[in-house]
C-alpha positions in Angstrom: 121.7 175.3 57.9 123.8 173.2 60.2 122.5 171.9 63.0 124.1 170.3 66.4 123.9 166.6 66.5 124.4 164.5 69.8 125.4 160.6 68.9 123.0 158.4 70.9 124.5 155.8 73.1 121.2 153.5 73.0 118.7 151.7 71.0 117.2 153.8 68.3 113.8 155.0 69.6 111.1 154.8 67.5 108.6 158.2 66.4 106.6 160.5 69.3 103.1 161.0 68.7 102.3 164.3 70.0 98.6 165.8 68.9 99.5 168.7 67.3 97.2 172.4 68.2 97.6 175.8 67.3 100.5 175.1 64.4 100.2 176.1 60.9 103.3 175.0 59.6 104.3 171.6 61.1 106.6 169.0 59.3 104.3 166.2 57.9 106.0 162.8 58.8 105.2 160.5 56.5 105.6 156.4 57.9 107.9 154.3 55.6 106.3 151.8 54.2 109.4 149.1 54.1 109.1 145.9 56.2 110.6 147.9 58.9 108.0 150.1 59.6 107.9 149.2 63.3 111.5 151.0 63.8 111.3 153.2 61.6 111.2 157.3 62.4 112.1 158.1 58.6 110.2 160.6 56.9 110.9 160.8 53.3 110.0 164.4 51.7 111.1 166.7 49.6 112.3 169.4 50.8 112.7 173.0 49.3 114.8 174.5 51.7 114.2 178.4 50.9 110.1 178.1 50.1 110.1 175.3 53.9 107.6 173.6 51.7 107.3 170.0 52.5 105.9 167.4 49.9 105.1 164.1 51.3 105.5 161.2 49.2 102.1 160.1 50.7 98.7 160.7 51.9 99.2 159.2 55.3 100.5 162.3 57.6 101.7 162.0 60.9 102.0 165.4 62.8 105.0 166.4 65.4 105.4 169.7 67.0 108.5 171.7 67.1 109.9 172.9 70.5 109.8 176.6 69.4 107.4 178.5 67.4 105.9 177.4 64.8 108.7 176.3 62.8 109.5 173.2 60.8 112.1 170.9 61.0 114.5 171.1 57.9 117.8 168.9 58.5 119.3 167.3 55.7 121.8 164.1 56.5 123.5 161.7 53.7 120.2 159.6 52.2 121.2 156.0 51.6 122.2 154.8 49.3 119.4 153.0 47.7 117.6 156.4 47.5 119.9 158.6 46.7 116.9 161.1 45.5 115.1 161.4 48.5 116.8 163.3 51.8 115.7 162.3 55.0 114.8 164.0 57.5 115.6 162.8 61.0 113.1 163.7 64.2 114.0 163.4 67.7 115.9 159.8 67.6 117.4 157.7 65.2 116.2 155.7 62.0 116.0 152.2 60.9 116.6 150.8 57.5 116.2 147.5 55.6 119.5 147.2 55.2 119.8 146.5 59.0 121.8 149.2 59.6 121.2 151.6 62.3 121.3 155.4 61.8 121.8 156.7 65.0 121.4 160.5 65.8 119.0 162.6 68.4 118.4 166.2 68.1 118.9 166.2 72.0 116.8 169.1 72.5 114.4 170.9 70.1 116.3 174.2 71.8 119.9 173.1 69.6 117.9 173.2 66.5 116.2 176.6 66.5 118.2 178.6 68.2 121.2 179.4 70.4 120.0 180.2 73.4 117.6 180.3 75.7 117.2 183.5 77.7 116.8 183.6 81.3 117.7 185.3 84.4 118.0 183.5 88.1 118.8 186.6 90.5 121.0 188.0 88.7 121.4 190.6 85.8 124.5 188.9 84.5 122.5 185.5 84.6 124.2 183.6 81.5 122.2 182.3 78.4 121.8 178.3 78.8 122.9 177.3 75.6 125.5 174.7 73.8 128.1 176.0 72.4 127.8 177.2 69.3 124.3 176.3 68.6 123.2 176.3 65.0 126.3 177.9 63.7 128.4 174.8 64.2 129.4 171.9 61.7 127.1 168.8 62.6 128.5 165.8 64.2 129.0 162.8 62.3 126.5 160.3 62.3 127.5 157.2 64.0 126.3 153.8 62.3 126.0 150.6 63.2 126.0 147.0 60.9 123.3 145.6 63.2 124.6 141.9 62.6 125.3 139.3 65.0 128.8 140.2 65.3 129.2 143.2 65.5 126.0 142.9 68.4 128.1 140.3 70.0 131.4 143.1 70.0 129.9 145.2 71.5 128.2 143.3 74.4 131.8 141.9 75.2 132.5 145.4 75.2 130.2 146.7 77.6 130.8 143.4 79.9 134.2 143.6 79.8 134.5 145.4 83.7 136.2 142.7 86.4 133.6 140.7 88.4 134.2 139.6 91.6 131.3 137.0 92.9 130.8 137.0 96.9 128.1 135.4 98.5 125.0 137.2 97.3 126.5 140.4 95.7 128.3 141.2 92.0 131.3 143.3 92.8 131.8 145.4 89.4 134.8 147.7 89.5 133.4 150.8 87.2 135.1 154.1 86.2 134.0 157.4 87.5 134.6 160.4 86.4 138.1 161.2 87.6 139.5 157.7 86.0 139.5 156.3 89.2 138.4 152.9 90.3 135.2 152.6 92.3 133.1 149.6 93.7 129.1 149.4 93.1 127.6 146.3 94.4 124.7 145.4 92.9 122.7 142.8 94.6 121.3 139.7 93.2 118.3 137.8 94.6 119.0 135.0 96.6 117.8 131.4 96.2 116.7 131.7 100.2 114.7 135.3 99.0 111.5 134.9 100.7 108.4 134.0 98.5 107.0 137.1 98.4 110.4 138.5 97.5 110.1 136.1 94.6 106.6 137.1 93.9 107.5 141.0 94.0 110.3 140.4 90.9 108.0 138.5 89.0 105.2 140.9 89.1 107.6 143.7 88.7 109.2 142.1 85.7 105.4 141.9 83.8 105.1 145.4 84.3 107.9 146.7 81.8 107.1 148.4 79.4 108.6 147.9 76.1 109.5 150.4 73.2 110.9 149.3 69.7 112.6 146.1 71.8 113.6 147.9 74.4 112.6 147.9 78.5 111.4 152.1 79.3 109.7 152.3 82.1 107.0 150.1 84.5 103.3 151.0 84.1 102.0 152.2 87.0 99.8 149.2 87.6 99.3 145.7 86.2 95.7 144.3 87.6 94.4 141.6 84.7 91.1 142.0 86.3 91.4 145.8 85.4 89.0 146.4 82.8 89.4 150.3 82.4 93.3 151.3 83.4 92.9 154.5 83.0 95.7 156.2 83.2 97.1 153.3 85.3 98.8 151.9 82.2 101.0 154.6 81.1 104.7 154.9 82.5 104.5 157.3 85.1 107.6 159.9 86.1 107.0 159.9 89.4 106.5 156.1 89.9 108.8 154.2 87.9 111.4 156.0 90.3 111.3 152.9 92.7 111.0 150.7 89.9 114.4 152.3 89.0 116.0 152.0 92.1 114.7 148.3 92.3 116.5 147.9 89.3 119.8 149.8 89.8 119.9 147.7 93.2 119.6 144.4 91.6 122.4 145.4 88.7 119.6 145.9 85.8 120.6 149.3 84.8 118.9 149.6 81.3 115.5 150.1 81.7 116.6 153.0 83.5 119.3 154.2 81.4 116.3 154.0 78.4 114.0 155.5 81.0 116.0 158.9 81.4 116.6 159.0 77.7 113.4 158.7 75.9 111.9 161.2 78.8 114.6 163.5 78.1 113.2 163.4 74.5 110.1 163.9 75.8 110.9 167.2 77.2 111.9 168.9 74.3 108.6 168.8 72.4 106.1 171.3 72.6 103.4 170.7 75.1 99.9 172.7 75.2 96.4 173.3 76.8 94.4 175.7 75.3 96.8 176.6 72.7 99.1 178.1 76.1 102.5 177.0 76.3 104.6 176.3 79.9 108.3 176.1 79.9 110.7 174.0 77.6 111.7 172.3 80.9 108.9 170.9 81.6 108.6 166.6 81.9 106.4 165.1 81.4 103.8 163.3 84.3 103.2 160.2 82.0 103.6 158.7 78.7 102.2 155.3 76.9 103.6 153.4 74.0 101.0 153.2 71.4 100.6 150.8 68.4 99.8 153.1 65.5 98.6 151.3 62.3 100.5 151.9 58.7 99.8 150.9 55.2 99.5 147.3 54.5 98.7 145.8 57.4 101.5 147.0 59.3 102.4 148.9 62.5 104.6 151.1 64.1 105.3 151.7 68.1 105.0 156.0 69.5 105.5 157.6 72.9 102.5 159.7 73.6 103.2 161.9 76.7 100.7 163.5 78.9 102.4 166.6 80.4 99.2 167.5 82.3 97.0 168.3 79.7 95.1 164.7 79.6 95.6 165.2 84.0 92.1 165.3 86.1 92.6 169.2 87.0 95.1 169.8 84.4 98.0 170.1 86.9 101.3 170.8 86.1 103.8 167.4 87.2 106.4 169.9 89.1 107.6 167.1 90.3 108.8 165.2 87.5 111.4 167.5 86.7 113.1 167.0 90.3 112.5 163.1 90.2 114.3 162.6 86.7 117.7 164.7 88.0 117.4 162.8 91.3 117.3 159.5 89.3 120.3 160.7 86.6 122.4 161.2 89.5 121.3 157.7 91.5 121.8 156.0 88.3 125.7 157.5 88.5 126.5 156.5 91.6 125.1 153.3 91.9 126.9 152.0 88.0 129.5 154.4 87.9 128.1 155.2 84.4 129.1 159.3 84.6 129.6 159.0 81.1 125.2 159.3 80.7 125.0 162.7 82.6 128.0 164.2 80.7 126.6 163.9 77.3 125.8 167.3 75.8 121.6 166.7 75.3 121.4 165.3 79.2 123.7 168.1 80.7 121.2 171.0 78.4 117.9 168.9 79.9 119.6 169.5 83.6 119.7 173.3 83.0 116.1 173.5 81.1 115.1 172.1 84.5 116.6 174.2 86.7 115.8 177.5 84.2 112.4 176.5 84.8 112.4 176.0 88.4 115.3 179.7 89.0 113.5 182.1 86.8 112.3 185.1 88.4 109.5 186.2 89.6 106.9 188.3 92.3 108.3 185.8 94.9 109.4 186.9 98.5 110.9 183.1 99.3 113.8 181.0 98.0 110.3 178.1 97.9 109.1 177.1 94.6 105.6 178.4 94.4 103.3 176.0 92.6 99.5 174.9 92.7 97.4 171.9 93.9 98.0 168.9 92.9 101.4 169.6 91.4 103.4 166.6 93.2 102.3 163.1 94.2 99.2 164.8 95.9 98.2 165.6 92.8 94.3 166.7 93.4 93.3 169.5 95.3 94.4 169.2 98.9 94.8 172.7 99.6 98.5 172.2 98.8 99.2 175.0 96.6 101.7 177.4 97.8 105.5 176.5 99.1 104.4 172.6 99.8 107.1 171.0 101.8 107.0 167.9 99.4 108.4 169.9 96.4 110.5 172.2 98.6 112.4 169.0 99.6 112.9 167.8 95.9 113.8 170.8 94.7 116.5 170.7 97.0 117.4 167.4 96.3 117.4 168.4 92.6 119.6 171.6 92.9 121.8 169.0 94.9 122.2 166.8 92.5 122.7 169.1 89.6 125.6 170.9 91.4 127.3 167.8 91.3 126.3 167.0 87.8 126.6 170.1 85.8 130.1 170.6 83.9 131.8 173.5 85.2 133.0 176.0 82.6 133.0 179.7 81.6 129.3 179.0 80.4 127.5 177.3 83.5 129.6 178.9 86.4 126.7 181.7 86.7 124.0 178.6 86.9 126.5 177.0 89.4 126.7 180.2 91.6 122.6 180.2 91.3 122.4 177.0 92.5 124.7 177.5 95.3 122.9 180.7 96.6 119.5 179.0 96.2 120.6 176.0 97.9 121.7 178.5 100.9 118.8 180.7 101.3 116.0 177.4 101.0 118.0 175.5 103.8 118.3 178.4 106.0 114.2 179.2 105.2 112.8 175.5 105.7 114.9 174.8 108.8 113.8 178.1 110.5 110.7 178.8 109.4 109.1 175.3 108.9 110.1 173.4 111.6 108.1 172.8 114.8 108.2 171.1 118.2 107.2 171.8 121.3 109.8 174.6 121.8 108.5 176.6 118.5 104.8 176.1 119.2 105.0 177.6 122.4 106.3 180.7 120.4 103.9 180.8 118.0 101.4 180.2 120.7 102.7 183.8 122.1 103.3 185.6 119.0 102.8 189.5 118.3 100.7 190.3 115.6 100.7 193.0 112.7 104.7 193.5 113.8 106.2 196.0 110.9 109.8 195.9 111.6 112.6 194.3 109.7 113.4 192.9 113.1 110.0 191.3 113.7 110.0 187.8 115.3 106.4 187.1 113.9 107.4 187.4 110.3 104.7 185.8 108.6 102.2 187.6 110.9 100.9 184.1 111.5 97.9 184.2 114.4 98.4 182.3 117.3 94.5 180.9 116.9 95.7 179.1 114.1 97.6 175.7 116.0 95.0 173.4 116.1 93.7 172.2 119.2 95.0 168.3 118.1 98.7 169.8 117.7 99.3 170.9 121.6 98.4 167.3 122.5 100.1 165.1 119.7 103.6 167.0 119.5 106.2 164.5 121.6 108.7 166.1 123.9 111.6 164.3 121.9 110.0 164.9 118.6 109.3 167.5 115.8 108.8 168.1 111.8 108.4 170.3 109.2 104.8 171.5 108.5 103.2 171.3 105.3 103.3 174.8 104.0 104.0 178.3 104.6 102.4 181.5 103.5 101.8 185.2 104.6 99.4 184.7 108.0 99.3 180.8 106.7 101.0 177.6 108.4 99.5 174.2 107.2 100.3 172.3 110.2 99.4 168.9 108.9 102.3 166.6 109.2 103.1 165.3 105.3 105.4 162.3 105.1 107.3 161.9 102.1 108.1 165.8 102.7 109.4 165.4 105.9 111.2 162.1 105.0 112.8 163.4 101.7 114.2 166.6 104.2 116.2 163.6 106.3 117.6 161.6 103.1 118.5 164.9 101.2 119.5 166.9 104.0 117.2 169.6 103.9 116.8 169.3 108.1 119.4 169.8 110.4 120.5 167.0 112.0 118.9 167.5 115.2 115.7 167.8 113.1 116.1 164.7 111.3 116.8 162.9 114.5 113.5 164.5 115.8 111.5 163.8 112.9 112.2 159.6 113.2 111.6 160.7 117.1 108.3 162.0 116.2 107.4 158.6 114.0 107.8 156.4 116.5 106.6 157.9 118.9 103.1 158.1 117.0 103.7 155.0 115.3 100.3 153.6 115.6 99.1 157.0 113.8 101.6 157.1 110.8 102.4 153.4 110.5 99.3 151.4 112.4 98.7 148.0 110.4 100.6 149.0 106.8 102.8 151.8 106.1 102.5 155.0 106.3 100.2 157.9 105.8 100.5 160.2 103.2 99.3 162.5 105.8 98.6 163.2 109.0 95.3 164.5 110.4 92.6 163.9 107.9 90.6 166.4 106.7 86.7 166.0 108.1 83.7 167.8 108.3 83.5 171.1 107.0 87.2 171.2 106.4 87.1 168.6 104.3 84.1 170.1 102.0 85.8 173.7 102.1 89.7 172.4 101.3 89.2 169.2 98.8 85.7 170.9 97.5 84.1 167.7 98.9 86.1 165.7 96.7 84.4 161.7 96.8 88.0 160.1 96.2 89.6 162.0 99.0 87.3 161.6 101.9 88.8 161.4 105.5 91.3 159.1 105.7 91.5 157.7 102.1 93.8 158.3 99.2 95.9 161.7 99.4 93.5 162.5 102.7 95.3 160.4 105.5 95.1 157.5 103.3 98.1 154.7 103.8 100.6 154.1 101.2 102.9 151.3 101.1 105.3 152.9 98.2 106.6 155.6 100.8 108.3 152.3 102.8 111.3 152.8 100.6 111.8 156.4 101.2 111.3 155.8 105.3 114.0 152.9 104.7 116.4 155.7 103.2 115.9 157.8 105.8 116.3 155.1 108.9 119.3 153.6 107.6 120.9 157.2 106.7 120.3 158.4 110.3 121.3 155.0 112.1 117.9 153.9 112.9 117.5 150.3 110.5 115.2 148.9 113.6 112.3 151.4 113.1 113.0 149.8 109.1 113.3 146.5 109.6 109.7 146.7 111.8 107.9 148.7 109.1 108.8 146.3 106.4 107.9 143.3 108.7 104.5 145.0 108.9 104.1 145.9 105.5 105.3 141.7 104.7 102.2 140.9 106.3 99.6 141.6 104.4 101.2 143.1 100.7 101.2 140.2 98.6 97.7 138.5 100.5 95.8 141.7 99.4 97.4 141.8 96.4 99.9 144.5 96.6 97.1 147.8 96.8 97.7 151.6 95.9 96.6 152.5 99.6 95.3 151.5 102.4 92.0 153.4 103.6 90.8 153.8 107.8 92.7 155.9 110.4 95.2 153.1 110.9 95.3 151.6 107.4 92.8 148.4 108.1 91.4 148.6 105.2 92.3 148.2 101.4 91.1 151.8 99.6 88.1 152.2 98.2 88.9 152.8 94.6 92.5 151.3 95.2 93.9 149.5 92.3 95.6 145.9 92.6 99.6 145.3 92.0 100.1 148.7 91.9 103.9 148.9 90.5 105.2 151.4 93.0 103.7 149.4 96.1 105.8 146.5 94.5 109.1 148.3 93.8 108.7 150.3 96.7 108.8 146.8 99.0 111.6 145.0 97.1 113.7 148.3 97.1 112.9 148.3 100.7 114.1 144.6 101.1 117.3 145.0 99.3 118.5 148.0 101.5 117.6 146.6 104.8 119.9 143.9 103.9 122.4 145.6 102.2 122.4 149.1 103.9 126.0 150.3 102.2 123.4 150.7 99.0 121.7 153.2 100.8 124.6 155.6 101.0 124.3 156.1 97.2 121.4 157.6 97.3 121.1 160.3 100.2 123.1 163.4 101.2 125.2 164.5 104.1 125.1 168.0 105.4 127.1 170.1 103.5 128.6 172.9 105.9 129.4 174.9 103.0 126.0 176.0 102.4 125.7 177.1 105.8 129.0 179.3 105.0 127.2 181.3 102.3 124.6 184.0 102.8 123.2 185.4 99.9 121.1 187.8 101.8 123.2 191.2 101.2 121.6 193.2 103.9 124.9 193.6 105.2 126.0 195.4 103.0 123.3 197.9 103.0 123.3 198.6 106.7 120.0 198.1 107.1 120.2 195.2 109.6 122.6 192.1 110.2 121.9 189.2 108.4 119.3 186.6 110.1 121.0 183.6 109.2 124.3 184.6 111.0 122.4 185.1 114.4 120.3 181.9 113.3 123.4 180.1 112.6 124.3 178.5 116.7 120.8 176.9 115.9 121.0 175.8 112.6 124.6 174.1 112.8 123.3 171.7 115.5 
C-alpha cells in the first residue's frame, strides 16, 4: 500500500508515548537496542502484510495509537543496509541509525495514512473533503537522508546563514524571502549591553526553562521554581504558554525553538486522544506535553513526548484554545522570519484545516460563536464561562484570520476559503453589535421589551433589564466601553474579561471606535485593572453567594485570586500589542514601569492576589515562564514598536462588504448588518 510521505525540514524527533485504551490491534514498537537508542524511533518487526500480524523481535513493547480506528500502522521503506532482513517501520518522525545517518520522514498526519479524506460540512452542502491530494493512492515521496558528519552539518549551516546581515545599533537586519520572491526586512532585536538587570535576569531565567527533545530546544515549561518540590503539571510545555516564550524568541532572532515547537505539536495532533474510551476531533492539540526519559535494555534510555489533551486536566477540559494559539503562532512565526516556506509544507497546511474542520462543523447552533464549556481557554476551571466566551470568540477570529492568509488556494481549499470568509463576516458583525457596551447600549438594555417574537425585535436575546448589575451603571466611563464576557438566550455575563477584550483590539475583532474605547475604559479604571501589577484577569470578583453558586465554592478561585479577579503579569504583553497598535505606547510604557517594580524582587509570580494586586497569590508558583516571557516580550516592543505590526491586524473592510445572512433573498426582511452597517464602519 503506498502511503504519502512529507520530507521533514528539522531534527528527527524521537518516539511519542501515548497510553494506549480501547485498541485491540495496535502496532507493538519495539526500542532498538543499538547504542543509539536515545534517537531512535525504529521499530524492527516482521511484518505480514495480508494477515497485519506483527512479530516483535522482542519482549519489551512500547504501544502507539493510530489516528483512525483501530488500525495498525503497516509502511514498508528501504531497510539498511546492514539488515537487509528486517523492514522498518517508521512512526510519526524520523529514525536514527548507527551509521550516523539520518532517515528523515513524518507521516505528517495519521489522516494521510488511513484514508483520503476527512468528511465534513461547514454551512454548506457542497462543503469539500479536506484531504491531500491523492491520499493513499499515490507513490511515496522519497526519503531524504542525511550523512550526519561534520561537513555536511557545517554545509548546511552556511546554508541556512547565508541571508545578508546588516548590523545597526542594536538590531540584526536580515533580508528574508517571502512568499512572492520578494525581498522583505525582519529585524530581530538583540539585547543590549545597557539592557536593564532585570532584562538580563528575565533571559537567563527564560533560557533555563527550555525544554529539550533528542538535542533539540521545543518548548519552555511552564514554570522553573528549584524550591518546587511537586510541579505538577507546572513542568510540562504548555500550548497556551510557551506562546510568549515564542514571541520572546522570534523578537530576539531565536526562531528554532519555535519552529520545533509548531512541529512536534503538529505531530501531536494526529494521534488519537481518549477519555473514557470517547474520542473528540482529529483537530484537536493538545493543552500540554512533557518529554519523558523512558528506560531500555541495558542500561539505556530513550527520550518521548507524552501529551495531555485534557484527559490528565483537573475537570477534564477540552484546551479549545490551543488550536487557535498554534495558527496564531505559525503565522507570527512567518512574518516576523520570513520563513513562509514552514506553513506551506503539505502536513502544516492539512493541520490548519483539521483545525478549522473542528472549530466550522455544523451543528444546533444559532450564532457564528464557538460554543464550548468551562474552563476551555486560559480560565480553564469553572468560572461559569461556558457558552460563547469572548476570550475564545476573539481567537477564533484571530485564527480564521490567520488561516485565510495561510491556506493555499486551489480547486480543493477554495470552499474552506469561502467558509472562512463568511464566518469571519457573520462573527464580526455579531460580537461588535451584540457584545459591546457603554453607556449608550446600557441605557437600551436598561429599557428593553421583553418576550418580543418578531424577526424585527430589538431585544433579541430577550435579555431582562434586572440583569445589569447595580456596580455597572456606576463604573461604565462616559468615553469608555468593552465587550462583555458572554452571550446567551436571556444571558449577558457583564464582567469585564481582559485578554478577551484586548485580543478584539490587536486582531480586529472591535471596530475602531471600540478599540479606542476599550484602552479609554482601562485607564480610566486603571487602579481597578492595573492597581500595583498588571492586570486582572477579570473584572468584578465573584463574592458571596455568587461566588459558591458560579465556581461551586472553588478554594483556588476565591474573590480576587487566580482566574477570579486575580492579577496576572503575562497579559502585559498582549496590553503592549494592543497600545502600540492603537497609538497609545504611554498607557504601555507605564504598565511595564509598574510591572519592573516588583517582578524580579517577588520572583517573577503566576498572579498577584487582593483587589489591586498587593499581594503575591496564594498558591502562586515562582518564575512562572509566561510572567517572564510575557515582560521581556513587553520590553522589546516598547522599544522597538515596528515589531508590533507583525503581529496584529488592521480592519479589513472587506469583511464588512460580505453578508452571508440571505434573508434577502427570501423576502422575509432586509438584512441587519446593512442597516447596522453606518455603526459598525466607524
Amino acid at each position: 500500500m503506498n502511503t504519502l510521505l512529507g520530507v521533514v525540514a528539522m531534527k528527527p524527533t524521537c518516539r511519542i508515548l501515548l497510553c494506549n485504551r480501547c485498541y485491540a490491534a495496535t502496532p507493538r514498537f519495539v526500542p532498538s537496542k543499538s547504542g543509539c537508542a536515545a534517537h531512535s524511533l525504529i521499530g524492527r518487526f516482521d511484518v505480514e502484510q495480508r494477515g497485519r500480524q506483527f512479530h516483535a523481535c522482542s519482549s519489551r513493547i512500547m504501544h502507539l495509537h493510530p489516528a483512525i480506528g483501530g488500525t495498525g500502522f503497516n509502511i514498508r521503506l528501504l531497510p539498511s543496509r546492514s539488515d537487509f532482513d528486517r523492514p522498518r517501520l517508521y512512526g510519526a518522525s524520523g529514525g536514527f541509525d548507527c551509521r550516523g545517518i539520518w532517515s528523515t520522514v513524518v507521516a505528517s498526519s495519521a489522516v494521510r495514512i488511513y484514508s483520503t479524506a476527512v468528511e465534513t460540512r461547514v454551512n454548506d452542502k457542497n462543503f469539500e473533503r479536506i484531504y491531500v491530494q491523492g491520499g493513499v493512492n499515490v507513490s511515496p515521496l522519497q526519503v531524504e537522508r542525511f550523512e550526519k558528519d561534520e561537513s555536511h552539518i557545517a554545509a548546511r549551516e552556511t546554508e541556512k546563514d547565508s541571508s545578508v546581515e546588516v548590523k545597526e545599533d542594536n538590531l540584526d537586519l536580515t533580508e528574508a524571502k517571502d512568499r512572492s520572491g520578494s525581498l522583505r526586512e525582519v529585524k530581530a532585536v538583540k539585547i543590549k549591553e545597557g539592557d536593564s538587570d532585570i532584562e538580563k535576569e528575565g533571559w537567563k531565567l527564560l533560557e533555563k526553562a527550555v525544554v529539550m527533545y533528542c538535542g533539540s530546544p521545543v518548548g519552555t515549561m511552564a514554570a522553573n521554581d528549584p524550591a518546587d518540590k511537586q510541579p505538577l503539571n507546572y513542568d510540562q510545555v504548555f500550548i497556551r504558554d510557551f506562546v510568549p516564550s515564542a514571541l520572546a524568541f522570534l523578537v530576539k532572532g531565536e526562531s528554532e525553538i519555535v519552529k520545533n515547537f509548531l512541529l512536534h505539536t503538529l505531530q501531536l495532533q494526529s494521534w488519537e486522544k481518549t477519555v473514557d474510551c470517547y474520542s473528540p476531533g482529529q483537530g484537536l492539540m493538545p493543552a500540554s506535553f512533557k518529554v519523558r526519559t523512558v528506560p531500555l535494555d541495558e542500561n539505556k534510555t530513550e527520550e518521548v513526548l507524552d501529551p495531555d489533551f485534557g484527559e490528565s486536566a483537573i475537570g477534564r477540559v477540552a484546551p479549545v484554545d490551543s488550536g487557535l494559539w498554534w495558527i496564531i503562532l505559525l503565522r507570527a512565526y512567518g512574518k516576523i522570519t520570513g520563513d513562509y516556506a514552514l506553513q506551506e509544507r503539505v502536513d502544516v497546511q492539512t493541520g490548519i484545516k483539521l483545525i478549522l474542520n473542528l472549530c466550522l462543523t455544523d451543528g444546533f447552533d444559532m450564532f457564528p460563536s464557538l460554543l464550548v464549556t468551562d474552563g476551555s481557554c486560559m480560565i480553564d476551571r469553572r468560572m461559569g464561562i461556558h457558552g460563547h466566551p469572548l476570550e475564545i470568540q476573539a481567537l477564533f477570529y484571530s485564527a480564521l484570520r490567520c488561516a485565510r492568509e495561510m491556506i493555499s488556494v486551489d480547486d480543493g481549499s477554495k470552499n474552506l476559503v469561502r467558509a472562512i470568509g463568511n464566518r469571519l463576516s457573520a462573527l464580526s458583525f455579531h460580537i461588535r453589535e451584540y457584545y459591546w457596551v457603554d453607556m449608550k447600549k446600557i441605557n437600551e438594555i436598561y429599557r428593553y421589551k421583553t418576550e418580543e417574537y418578531l424577526l424585527d425585535a430589538t431585544n433579541k436575546f430577550n435579555i431582562y433589564p434586572e440583569q445589569i448589575p447595580p456596580w455597572l451603571m456606576e463604573w461604565m466611563p462616559e468615553n469608555g466601553g468593552y465587550l462583555i464576557g458572554n452571550l446567551q438566550p436571556a444571558h449577558m455575563d457583564f464582567r469585564f474579561f481582559m485578554l478577551g477584550n484586548l485580543w478584539s483590539v490587536v486582531s480586529s475583532l472591535g471596530t475602531p471606535k471600540q478599540n479606542e474605547s476599550i484602552l479609554n475604559l482601562i485607564e480610566a479604571k486603571w487602579d481597578d485593572l492595573i492597581g500595583h501589577m498588571p492586570l486582572k484577569i477579570c473584572y468584578p470578583a465573584l463574592e458571596f453567594e455568587e461566588w459558591r453558586i458560579i465556581t461551586g465554592s472553588d478554594p483556588k478561585n476565591t474573590p480576587w485570586s487566580y482566574h477570579n479577579g486575580g492579577s496576572w503579569p503575562t497579559l502585559l504583553w498582549q496590553f503592549t500589542l494592543a497600545c502600540i497598535k492603537m497609538g497609545r505606547p504611554d498607557l504601555a510604557q507605564k504598565a511595564v514601569a509598574d510591572a519592573e517594580k516588583r517582578l524580579s524582587t517577588d520572583r517573577w509570580p503566576e498572579y498577584y492576589d487582593t483587589r489591586n494586586g498587593k499581594f503575591i497569590g496564594k498558591q502562586s508558583r515562582l518564575f512562572q515562564t509566561w510572567t517572564i516571557a510575557g515582560f521581556l516580550t513587553s520590553k522589546m516592543l516598547v522599544k522597538n514598536p515596528e515589531m508590533a505590526s507583525f503581529l496584529f491586524w488592521e480592519e479589513d473592510y472587506e469583511l464588512l462588504e460580505t453578508c452571508v445572512c440571505a434573508l434577502n433573498k427570501t423576502g422575509r426582511k432586509k438584512c441587519s448588518r446593512i442597516m447596522a452597517k453606518s455603526q459598525i464602519l466607524v
